[in-house]
C-alpha positions in Angstrom: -66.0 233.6 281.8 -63.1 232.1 280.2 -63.2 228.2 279.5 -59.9 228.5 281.4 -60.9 230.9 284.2 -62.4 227.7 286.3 -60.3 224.7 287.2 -60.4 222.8 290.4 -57.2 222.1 292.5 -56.4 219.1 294.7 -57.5 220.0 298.1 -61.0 219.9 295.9 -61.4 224.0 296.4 -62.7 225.5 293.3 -60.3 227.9 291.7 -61.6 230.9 289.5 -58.4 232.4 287.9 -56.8 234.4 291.4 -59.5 233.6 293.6 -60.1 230.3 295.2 -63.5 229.7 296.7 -62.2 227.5 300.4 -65.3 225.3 302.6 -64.2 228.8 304.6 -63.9 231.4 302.5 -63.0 233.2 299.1 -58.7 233.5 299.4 -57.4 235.8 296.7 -54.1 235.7 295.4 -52.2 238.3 294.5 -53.8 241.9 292.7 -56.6 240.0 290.5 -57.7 242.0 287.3 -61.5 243.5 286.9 -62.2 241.0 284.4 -61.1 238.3 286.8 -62.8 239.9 289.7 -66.0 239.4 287.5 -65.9 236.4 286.1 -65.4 234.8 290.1 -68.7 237.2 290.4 -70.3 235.7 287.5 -70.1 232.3 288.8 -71.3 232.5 292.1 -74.4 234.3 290.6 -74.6 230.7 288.4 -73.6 228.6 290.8 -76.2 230.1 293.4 -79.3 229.4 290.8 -77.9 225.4 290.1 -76.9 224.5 293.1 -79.9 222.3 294.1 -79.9 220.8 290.2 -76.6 220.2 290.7 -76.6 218.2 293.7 -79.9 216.7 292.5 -78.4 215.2 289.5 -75.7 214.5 291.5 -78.2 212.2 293.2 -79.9 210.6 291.1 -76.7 209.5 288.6 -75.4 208.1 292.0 -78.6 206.3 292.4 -79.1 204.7 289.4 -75.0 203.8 289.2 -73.7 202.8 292.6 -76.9 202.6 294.4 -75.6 205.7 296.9 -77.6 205.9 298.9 -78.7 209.3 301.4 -76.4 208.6 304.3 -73.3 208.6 301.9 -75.2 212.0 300.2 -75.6 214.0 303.6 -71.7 213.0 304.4 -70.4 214.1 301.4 -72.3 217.4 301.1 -73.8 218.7 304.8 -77.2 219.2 304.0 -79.7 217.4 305.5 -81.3 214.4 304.3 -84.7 216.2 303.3 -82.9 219.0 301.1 -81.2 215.8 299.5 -84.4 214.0 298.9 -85.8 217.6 297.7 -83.4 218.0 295.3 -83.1 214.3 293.9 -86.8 214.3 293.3 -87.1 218.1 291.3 -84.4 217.1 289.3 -85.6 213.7 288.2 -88.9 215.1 287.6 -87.6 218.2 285.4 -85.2 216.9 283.1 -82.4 219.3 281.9 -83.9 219.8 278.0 -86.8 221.7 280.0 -85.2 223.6 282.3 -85.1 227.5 282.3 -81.7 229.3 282.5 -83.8 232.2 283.3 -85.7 230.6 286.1 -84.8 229.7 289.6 -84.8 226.0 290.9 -87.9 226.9 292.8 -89.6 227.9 290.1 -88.9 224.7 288.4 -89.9 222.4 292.0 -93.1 224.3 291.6 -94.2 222.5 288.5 -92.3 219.3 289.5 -95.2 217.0 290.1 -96.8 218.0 286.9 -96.8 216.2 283.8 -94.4 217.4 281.2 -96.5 218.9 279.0 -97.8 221.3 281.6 -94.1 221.6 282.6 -93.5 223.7 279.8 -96.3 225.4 279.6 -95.8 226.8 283.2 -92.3 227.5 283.0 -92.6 229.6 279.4 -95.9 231.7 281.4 -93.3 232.1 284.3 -90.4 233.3 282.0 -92.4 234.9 279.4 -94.4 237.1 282.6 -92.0 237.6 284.3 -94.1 235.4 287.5 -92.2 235.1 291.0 -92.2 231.5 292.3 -95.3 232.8 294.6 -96.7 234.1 291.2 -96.5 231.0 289.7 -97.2 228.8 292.4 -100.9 230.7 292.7 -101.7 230.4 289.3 -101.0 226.6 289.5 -102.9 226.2 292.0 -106.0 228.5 290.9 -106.5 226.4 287.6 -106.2 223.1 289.2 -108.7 224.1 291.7 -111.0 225.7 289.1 -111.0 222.2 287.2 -111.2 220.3 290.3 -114.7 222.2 291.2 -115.5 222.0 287.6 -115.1 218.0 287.7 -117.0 217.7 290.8 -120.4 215.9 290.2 -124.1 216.7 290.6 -125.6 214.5 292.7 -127.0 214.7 296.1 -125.0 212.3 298.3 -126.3 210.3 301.7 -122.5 209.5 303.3 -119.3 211.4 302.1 -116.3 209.9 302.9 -112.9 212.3 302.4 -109.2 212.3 302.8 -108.0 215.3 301.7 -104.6 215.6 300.7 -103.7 218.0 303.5 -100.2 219.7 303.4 -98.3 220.4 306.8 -96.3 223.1 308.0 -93.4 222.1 310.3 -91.4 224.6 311.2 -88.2 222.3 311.5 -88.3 222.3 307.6 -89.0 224.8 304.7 -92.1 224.8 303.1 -90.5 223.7 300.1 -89.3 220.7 301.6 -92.7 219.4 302.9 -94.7 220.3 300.3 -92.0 218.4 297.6 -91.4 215.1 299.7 -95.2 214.9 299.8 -96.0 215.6 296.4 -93.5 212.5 295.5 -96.9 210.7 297.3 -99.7 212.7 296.3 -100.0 216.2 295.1 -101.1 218.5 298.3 -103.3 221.0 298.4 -103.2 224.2 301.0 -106.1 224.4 303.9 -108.2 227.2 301.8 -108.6 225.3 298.8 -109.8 222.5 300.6 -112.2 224.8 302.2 -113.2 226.4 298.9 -114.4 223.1 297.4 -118.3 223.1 297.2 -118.7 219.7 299.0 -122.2 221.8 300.7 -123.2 221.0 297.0 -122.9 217.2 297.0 -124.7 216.8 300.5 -128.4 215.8 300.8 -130.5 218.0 303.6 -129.5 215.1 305.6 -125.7 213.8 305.4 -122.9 212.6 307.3 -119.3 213.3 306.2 -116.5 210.7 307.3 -113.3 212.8 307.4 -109.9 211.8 307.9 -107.4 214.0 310.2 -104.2 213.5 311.6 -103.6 214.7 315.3 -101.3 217.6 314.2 -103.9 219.0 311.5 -106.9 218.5 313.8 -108.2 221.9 314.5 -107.5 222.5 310.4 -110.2 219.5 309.9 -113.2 220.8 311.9 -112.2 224.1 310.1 -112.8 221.9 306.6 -116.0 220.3 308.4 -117.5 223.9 308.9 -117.0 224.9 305.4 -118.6 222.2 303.9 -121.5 222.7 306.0 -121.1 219.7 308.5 -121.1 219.6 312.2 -118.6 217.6 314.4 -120.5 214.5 316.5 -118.1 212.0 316.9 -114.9 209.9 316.1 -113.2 206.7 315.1 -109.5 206.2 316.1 -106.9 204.1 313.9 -104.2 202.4 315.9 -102.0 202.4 313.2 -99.7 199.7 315.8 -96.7 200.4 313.7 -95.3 203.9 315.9 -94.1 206.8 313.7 -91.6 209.3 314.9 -93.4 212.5 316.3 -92.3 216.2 317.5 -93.9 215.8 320.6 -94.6 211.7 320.9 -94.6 208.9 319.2 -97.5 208.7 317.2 -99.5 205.7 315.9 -103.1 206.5 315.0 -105.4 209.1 313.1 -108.7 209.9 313.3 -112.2 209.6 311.0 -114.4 212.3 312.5 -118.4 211.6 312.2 -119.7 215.2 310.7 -123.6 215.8 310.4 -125.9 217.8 307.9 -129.2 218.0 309.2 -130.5 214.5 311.0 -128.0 211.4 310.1 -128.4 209.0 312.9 -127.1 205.9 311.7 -129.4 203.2 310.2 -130.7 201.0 313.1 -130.7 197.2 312.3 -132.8 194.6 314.0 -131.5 192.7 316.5 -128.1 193.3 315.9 -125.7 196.2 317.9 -125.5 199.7 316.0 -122.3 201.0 317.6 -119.1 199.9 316.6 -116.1 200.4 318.9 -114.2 203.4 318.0 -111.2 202.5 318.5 -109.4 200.1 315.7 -106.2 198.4 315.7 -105.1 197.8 312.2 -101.5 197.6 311.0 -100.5 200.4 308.5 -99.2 199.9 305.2 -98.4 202.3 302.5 -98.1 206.3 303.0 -101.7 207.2 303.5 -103.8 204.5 302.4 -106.2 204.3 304.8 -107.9 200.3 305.6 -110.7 199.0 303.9 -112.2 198.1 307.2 -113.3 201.5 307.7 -115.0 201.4 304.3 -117.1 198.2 305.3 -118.1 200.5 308.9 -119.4 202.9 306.8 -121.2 200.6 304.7 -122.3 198.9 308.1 -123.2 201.8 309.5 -125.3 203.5 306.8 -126.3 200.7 304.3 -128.9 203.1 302.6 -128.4 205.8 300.4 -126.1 207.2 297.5 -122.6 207.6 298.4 -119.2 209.3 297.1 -115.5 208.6 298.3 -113.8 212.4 298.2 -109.6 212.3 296.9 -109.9 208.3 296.0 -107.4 206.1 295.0 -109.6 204.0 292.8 -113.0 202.8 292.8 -115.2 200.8 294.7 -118.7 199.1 294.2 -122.1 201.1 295.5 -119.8 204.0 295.7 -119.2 207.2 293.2 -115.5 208.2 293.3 -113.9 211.8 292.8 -110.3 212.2 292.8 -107.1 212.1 290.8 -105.6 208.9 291.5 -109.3 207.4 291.3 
């Protein structure tokens, strides 16, 4: 394309030698040339790849020199808020000195929440094997769960105690969406590599796993349960008292189900109750950190034997942790 072929006129249409690209519409102007005709061609095919980088770098400049904030954003452009936040995040994440002319944006949000290093190392397999965005996306996620079950250790373990980073699937949004907006959290992982992790191997002949679930994922948790060889008994419910905004209501709690491997009654104490209400009311803070209170139940509840937090944020005393913000 010429440097002179693209110029943009005052109503703010886009103007590629005779054809004008309209909010409506391509309007051609008078008998265009072939070479015109496919430069105009050449540019959509451009502009549909960097669309998304543009408007995510678009973003984030607008961030970091007026402040702009998302309300302005989905004015100015019609997309809604979560493509915005989408595309600001991939963006900022890949910087332009790493990004692949050859490679779509979604190839580039795959390896978004990776460090840099592995940025390019992902993106030259995807370009240099020809990978699709699935392609790429599998292998991603086949090596980090190969050196998650690698890292996992060897110990037999009383109480397990798990939040796994579960990823949802609204269909109101793309898949995309979801999965990026939460990796800007925690990096997600899908409901069979959850399942896949050999957590059977860390239980004791008699165990009880604490895991948390959220009221939309629920049947996907006793699914998880199952494959790591525990049976549902029971459950605690966190009354979060701060409402979030729901499809179908407004919810405010989650659940800790009570899983058993073989007999794992908890410890009786004397003179003192053993059940503890299950229902608790304790304000919510950041995204997904679940109370210490819990924690101290557990502890109350089974004071005896080795223990391991599963997907932990950082380590606590009398427990083993496994996880990678831990």
């Amino acid at each position: 394309m010429e440097n002179d072929a693209l110029e943009t006129i005052s109503n703010k249409n886009i103007s590629i030698g005779k054809f004008t690209l309209a909010k409506t519409g391509l309007v051609i102007a008078g008998d265009p040339s072939y070479e015109e005709w496919e430069d105009c061609g050449h540019f959509l095919r451009q502009a549909e790849k960097a669309v998304q980088f543009w408007i995510g770098d678009w973003l984030n400049y607008g961030d970091k020199k007026y402040g702009e904030m998302y309300s302005q954003a989905v004015d100015e452009t019609d997309y809604a808020e979560g493509s915005l936040r989408n595309a600001k995040w991939v963006a900022s994440q890949v910087e332009l000195s790493r990004r692949r002319d050859n490679l779509s944006y979604s190839h580039h949000a795959e390896v978004a929440a990776l460090p840099p290093e592995k940025q390019d190392y992902w993106l030259s397999e995807a370009e240099e094997k020809g990978l699709t965005r699935s392609d790429l996306r599998h292998a991603i996620k086949h090596e980090r769960l190969a050196l998650e079950i690698r890292s996992l250790p060897d110990d037999k373990y009383r109480v397990i105690y798990a939040d796994p980073p579960w990823q949802y699937g609204m269909p109101q949004h793309s898949r995309e969406e979801q999965e990026t907006v939460l990796e800007t959290h925690y990096p997600t992982m899908p409901l069979d590599d959850i399942c896949k992790l050999p957590i059977y191997n860390l239980a004791g002949e008699n165990a009880v796993l604490f895991l948390w679930a959220t009221s939309p994922l629920l049947p996907q948790a006793f699914v998880v349960a199952d494959a790591w060889g525990f049976e549902y008994k029971a459950a605690f419910i966190w009354d979060k008292v701060k409402h979030n905004v729901g499809y179908y209501n407004s919810v405010r709690h989650e659940l800790l189900l009570i899983c058993t491997r073989g007999s794992c009654l908890p410890d009786s104490k004397p003179g003192e109750p053993m059940l503890i209400d299950s229902v608790q009311s304790i304000e919510r803070t950041e995204h997904s950190r679940k109370p210490e209170a819990f924690r101290n139940i557990i502890d109350n509840l089974y004071p005896s034997g080795k223990r391991i937090e599963l997907f932990a944020r950082e380590k606590h005393d009398d427990w083993d942790v496994w996880g990678n913000e831990a």
